[in-house]
C-alpha positions in Angstrom: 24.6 24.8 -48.9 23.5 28.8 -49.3 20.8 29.7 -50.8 20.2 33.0 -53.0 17.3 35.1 -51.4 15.3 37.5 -53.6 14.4 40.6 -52.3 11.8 40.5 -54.3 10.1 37.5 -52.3 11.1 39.0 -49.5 7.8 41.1 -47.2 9.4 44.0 -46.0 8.5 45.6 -42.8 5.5 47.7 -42.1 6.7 50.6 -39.7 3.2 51.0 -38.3 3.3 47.9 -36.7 5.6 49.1 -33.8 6.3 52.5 -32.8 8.2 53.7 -30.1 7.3 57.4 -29.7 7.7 59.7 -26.6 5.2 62.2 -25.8 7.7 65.3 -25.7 9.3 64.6 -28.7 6.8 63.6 -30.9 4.0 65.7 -29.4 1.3 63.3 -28.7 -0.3 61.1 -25.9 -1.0 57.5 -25.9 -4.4 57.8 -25.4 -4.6 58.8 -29.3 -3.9 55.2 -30.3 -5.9 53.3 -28.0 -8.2 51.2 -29.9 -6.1 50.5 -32.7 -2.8 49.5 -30.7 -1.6 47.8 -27.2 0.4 50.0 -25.7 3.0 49.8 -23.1 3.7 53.3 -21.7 7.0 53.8 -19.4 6.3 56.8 -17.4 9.3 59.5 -17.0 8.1 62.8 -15.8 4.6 63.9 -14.6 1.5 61.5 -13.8 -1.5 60.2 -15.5 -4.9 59.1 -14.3 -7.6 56.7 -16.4 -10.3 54.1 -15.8 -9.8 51.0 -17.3 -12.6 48.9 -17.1 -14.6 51.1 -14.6 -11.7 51.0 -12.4 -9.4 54.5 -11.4 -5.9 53.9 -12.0 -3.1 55.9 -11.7 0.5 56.2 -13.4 3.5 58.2 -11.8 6.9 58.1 -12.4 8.8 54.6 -12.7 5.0 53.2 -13.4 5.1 50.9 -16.0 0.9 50.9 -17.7 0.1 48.5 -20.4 -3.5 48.7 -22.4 -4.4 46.2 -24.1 -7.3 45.6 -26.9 -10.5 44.9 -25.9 -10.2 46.7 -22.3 -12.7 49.7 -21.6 -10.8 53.0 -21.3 -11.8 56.5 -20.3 -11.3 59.4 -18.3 -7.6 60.3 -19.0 -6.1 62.9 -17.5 -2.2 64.1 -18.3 -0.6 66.0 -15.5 0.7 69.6 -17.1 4.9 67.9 -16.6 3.5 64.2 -18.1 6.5 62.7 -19.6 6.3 59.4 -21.4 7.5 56.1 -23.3 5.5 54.4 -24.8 5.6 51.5 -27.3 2.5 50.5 -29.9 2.2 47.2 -31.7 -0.5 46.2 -34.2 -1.8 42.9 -33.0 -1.5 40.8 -36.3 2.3 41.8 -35.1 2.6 41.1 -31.6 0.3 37.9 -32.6 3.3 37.1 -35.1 5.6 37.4 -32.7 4.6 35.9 -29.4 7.1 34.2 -28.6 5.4 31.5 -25.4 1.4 31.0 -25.0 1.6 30.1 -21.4 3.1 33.5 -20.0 1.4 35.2 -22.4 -2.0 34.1 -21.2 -0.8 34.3 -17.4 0.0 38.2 -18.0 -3.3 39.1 -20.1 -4.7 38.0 -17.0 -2.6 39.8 -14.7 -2.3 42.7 -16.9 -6.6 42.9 -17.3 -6.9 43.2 -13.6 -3.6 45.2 -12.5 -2.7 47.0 -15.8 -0.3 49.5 -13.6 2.5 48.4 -12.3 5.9 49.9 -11.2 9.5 48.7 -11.5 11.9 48.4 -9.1 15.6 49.2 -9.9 16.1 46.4 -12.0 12.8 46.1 -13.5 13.2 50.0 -14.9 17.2 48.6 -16.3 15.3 45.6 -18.3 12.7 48.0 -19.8 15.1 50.9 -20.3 17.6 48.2 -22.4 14.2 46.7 -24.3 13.4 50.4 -25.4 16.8 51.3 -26.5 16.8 48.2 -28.4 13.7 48.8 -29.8 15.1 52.5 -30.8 18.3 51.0 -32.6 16.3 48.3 -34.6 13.3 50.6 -35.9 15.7 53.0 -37.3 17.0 50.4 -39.5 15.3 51.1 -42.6 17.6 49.5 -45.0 17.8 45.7 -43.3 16.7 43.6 -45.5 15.2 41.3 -42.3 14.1 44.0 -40.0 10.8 42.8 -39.8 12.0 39.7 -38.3 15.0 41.3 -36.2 12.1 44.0 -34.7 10.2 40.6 -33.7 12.9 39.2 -32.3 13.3 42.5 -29.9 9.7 42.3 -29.3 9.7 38.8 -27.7 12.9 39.3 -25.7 11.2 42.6 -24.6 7.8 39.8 -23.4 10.6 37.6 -22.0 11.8 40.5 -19.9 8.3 41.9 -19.1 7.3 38.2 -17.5 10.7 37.8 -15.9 9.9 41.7 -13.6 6.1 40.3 -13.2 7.0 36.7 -12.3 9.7 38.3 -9.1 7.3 40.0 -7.0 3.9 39.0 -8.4 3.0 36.6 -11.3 4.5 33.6 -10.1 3.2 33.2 -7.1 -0.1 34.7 -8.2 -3.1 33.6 -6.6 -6.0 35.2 -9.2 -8.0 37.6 -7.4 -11.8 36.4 -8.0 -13.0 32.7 -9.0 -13.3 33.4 -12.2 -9.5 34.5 -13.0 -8.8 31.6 -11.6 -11.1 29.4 -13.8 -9.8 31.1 -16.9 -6.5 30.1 -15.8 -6.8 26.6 -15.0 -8.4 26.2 -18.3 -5.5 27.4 -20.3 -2.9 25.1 -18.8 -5.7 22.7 -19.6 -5.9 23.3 -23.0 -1.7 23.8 -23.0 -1.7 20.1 -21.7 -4.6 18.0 -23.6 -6.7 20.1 -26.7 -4.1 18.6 -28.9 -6.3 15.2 -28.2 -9.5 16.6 -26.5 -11.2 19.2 -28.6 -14.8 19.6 -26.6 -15.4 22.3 -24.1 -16.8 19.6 -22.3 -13.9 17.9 -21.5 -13.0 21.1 -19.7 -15.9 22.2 -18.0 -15.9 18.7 -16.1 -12.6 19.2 -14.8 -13.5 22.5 -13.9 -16.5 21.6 -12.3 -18.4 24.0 -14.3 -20.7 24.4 -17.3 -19.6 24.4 -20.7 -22.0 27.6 -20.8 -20.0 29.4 -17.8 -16.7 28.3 -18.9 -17.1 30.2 -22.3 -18.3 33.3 -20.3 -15.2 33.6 -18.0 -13.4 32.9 -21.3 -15.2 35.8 -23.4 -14.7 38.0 -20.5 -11.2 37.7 -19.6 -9.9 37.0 -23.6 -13.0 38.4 -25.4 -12.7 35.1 -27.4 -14.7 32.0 -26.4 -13.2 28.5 -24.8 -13.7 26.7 -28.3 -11.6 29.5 -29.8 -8.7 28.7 -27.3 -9.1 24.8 -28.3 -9.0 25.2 -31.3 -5.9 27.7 -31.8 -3.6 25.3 -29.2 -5.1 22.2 -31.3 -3.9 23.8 -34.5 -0.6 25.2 -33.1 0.2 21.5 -31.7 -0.8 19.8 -35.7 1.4 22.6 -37.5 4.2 21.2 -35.1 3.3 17.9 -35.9 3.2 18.0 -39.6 6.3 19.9 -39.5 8.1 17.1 -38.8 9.2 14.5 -41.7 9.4 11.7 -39.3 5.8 11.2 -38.6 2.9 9.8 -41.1 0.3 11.8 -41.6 -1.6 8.7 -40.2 0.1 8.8 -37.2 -0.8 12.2 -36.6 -4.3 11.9 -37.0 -4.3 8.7 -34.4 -1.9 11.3 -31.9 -4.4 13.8 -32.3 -7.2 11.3 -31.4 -9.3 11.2 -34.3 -11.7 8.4 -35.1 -10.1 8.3 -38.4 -8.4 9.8 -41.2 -10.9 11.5 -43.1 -12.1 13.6 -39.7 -8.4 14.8 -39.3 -8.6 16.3 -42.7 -11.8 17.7 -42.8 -10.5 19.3 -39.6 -6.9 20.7 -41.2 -9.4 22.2 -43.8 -11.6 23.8 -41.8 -8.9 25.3 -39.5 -5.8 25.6 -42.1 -7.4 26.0 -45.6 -5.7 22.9 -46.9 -5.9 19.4 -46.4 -2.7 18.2 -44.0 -1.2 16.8 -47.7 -1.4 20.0 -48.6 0.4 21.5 -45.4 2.9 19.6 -46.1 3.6 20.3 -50.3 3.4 23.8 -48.9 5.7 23.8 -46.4 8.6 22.0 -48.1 9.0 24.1 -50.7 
């Protein structure tokens, strides 16, 4: 069965969600949309030196940096030849479009703590094919789905991204202070069990720490607190849940472990806007 799409239903893409812009050519440095952006910066020509959360970093050629939101950054100095890639994304976009949790909180750790990082031969092909890519599908004004084909580019670009970090460093990463490693630990935690265990608690004690400390280590390596974490794998895992026909709403709420029905509502309301009735009206229309 085909079904006629309006293109007046249709949202269509906002080009100052992703840029891909070169320093040379478009006569500015990434420094200038910092704040406002993560940026991942491919370095071609030239140097660059920065602090990034009171640290002094540098970038040469074949240096891969990313910045994300929420780090501190000052002090940047462009060499005279500086030469650069570099890619911006809005984060309501690359939030959109994440394609994995997991890796994606493995590498905002990684990425917090070593935010330069350079490619080796094939690193530098993936990254050169992801840009080009990138290139080809924001020039295409006139596709009627190019906000979705631009996402799609973006999380084969973070597919790419963990594949060079997970060779030589990510997957075998041991997290370089106690409290990297905490924050961690608690996300495959909450990956595993806050679709049934919702209190901070739960993983404090298995982290033989305080509900209290675990919610620092979470604000400082995320800028978000544990509960926050909870609650967005919590939500993911019900959206998934309601999504599929084959399971009662009761059943869902018992899965999710809640005393009973009238909690796992009031909790779909307070976190979705709708009761999980609603969800579902909404979502098979």
């Amino acid at each position: 069965m085909y079904f006629c799409y309006s293109m007046e239903t249709k949202k269509s893409f906002n080009a100052n969600d992703v840029q891909l812009l070169n320093t040379e050519r478009d006569r500015c440095n990434p420094d200038e949309f910092f704040g406002r952006y993560h940026l991942h910066i491919l370095c071609r020509q030239g140097n660059m030196l920065f602090m990034m959360n009171g640290i002094k970093h540098q970038m040469g050629v074949g240096d891969f940096v990313i910045w994300q939101i929420g780090s501190e950054l000052s002090d940047v100095i462009y060499s005279e030849d500086f030469v650069a890639d570099f890619l911006i994304l809005s984060p309501p976009f690359l939030i959109k479009y994440n394609p994995e949790r997991i890796w994606a909180t493995k590498a905002f750790v990684y990425i917090k703590n070593n935010p330069v990082f350079h490619l080796n031969d094939e690193g530098l092909r993936l990254c050169n094919a992801d840009f080009r890519l990138f290139a080809e599908r924001l020039s295409e004004r006139n596709h009627l789905f190019q906000d979705e084909v631009v996402g799609s580019t973006l999380q084969m670009f973070f597919y790419d991204l963990w594949q060079i970090y997970s060779c030589d460093l990510m997957g075998e990463q041991r997290a370089s202070n106690s409290a990297a490693e905490i924050f961690q630990r608690f996300i495959t935690l909450v990956s595993q069990h806050a679709f049934r265990e919702r209190k901070i608690s739960f993983y404090s004690d298995r982290l033989f720490v305080s509900p209290k400390y675990l919610s620092e280590v979470s604000r400082s390596f995320s800028g978000k607190p544990a509960s926050d974490w909870i609650t967005g794998y919590a939500v993911q895992e019900m959206q998934a849940m309601l999504k599929n026909p084959e399971l009662t709403l009761i059943e869902i709420s018992y899965r999710m472990n809640f005393p009973n029905y009238s909690n796992f509502t009031k909790y779909a309301k307070a976190n979705i806007a709708m009761s999980p009735t609603e969800y579902r009206k909404k979502i098979s229309i």
